[in-house]
N, C-alpha and C positions, 0 to 999 in steps of 0.2 A: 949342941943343937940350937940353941936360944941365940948362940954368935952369930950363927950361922944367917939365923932370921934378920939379925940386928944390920948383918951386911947387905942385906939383899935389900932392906929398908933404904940403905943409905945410900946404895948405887940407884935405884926407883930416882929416891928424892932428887940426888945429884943431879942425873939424867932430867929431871923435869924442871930444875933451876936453869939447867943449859939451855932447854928449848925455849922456855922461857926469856932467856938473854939474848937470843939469836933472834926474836921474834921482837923484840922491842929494835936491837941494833936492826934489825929490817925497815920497819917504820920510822924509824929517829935517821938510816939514811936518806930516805924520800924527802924529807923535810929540810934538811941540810940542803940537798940538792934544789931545791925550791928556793929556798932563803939565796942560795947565791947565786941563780939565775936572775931573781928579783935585783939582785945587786948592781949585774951588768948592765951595761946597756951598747945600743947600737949593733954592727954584727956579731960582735962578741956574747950578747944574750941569743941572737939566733942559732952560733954554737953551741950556748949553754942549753938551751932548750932542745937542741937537738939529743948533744950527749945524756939530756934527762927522759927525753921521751922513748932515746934506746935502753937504756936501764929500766923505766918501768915496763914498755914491754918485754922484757927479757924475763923481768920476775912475772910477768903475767897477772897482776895483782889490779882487779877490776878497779874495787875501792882504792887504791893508793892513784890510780890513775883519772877514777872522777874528782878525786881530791887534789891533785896537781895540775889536771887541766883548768880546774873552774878558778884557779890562779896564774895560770901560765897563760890563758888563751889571749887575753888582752894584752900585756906585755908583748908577747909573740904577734900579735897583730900590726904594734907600735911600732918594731923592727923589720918588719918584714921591709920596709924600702931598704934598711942596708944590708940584707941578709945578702951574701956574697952567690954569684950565680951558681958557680959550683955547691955549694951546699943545700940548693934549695932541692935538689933529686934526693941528697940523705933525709933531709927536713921530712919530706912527702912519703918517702919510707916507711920513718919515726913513725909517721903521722896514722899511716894505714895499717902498721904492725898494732898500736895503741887501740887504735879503732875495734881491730878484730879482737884484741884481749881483751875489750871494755865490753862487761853484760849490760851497761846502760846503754837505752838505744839514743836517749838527745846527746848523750856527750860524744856515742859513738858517731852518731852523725855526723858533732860539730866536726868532730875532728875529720870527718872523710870531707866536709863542704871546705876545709880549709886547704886539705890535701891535693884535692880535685884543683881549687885556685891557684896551687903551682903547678902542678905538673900539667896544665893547659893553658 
C-alpha cells in the first residue's frame, strides 16, 4: 500500500515538473523571438515582426504580448518604409489578431493605431 502512495507521489510531482518546463520553454520562446527580430533589420525585421506578432497571438498571452510590443513597436516603426507591399495586409492582421488578445487597452490601441496606418 505504502508503494502504492510512493507512486502516485512521483507521477503528481513529475507531472508538475513537466508543466513547469513547458511553461518556462513558453516564455524563454517569446524572448528568443524578440532578441532576433531586434537583430534584423530593414524588411527582413518587418518579417520578423510579423512571424512574432502571429506567434503571440496564437498563444493569446496578454502579458507576453505587452512585453514584446513595448520592444517591438519602435523597431517595427523604423522598418516600416522597407516593409515589402505584400506583407503589409499579414502585418495589419498580426497586428489586430495581438490587439484583440491583449487585455491592456494602450498597448491594444497602440497596436490597432499602427494597423489602422496600413491597411488605410
Amino acid at each position: 500500500m505504502v508503494w502504492v502512495v510512493g507512486i502516485a507521489v512521483m507521477i503528481v510531482v513529475a507531472a508538475v515538473v513537466a508543466l513547469m518546463l513547458m511553461l518556462m520553454m513558453r516564455s524563454r520562446g517569446t524572448t528568443v523571438r524578440v532578441d532576433r527580430v531586434l537583430s534584423t533589420h530593414g524588411a527582413f525585421r518587418c518579417m520578423a515582426v510579423e512571424q512574432a506578432l502571429v506567434a503571440l497571438a496564437d498563444r493569446g498571452d496578454s502579458a507576453a504580448i505587452v512585453v514584446a510590443w513595448s520592444r517591438l513597436e519602435g523597431p517595427l516603426l523604423e522598418a516600416l518604409t522597407d516593409c515589402p507591399p505584400d506583407l503589409k495586409p499579414r502585418l495589419a492582421d498580426a497586428l489586430a489578431r495581438c490587439s484583440v488578445a491583449c487585455a491592456n487597452r494602450a498597448v491594444a490601441q497602440s497596436l490597432m493605431v499602427l494597423r489602422n496606418s496600413l491597411a488605410g
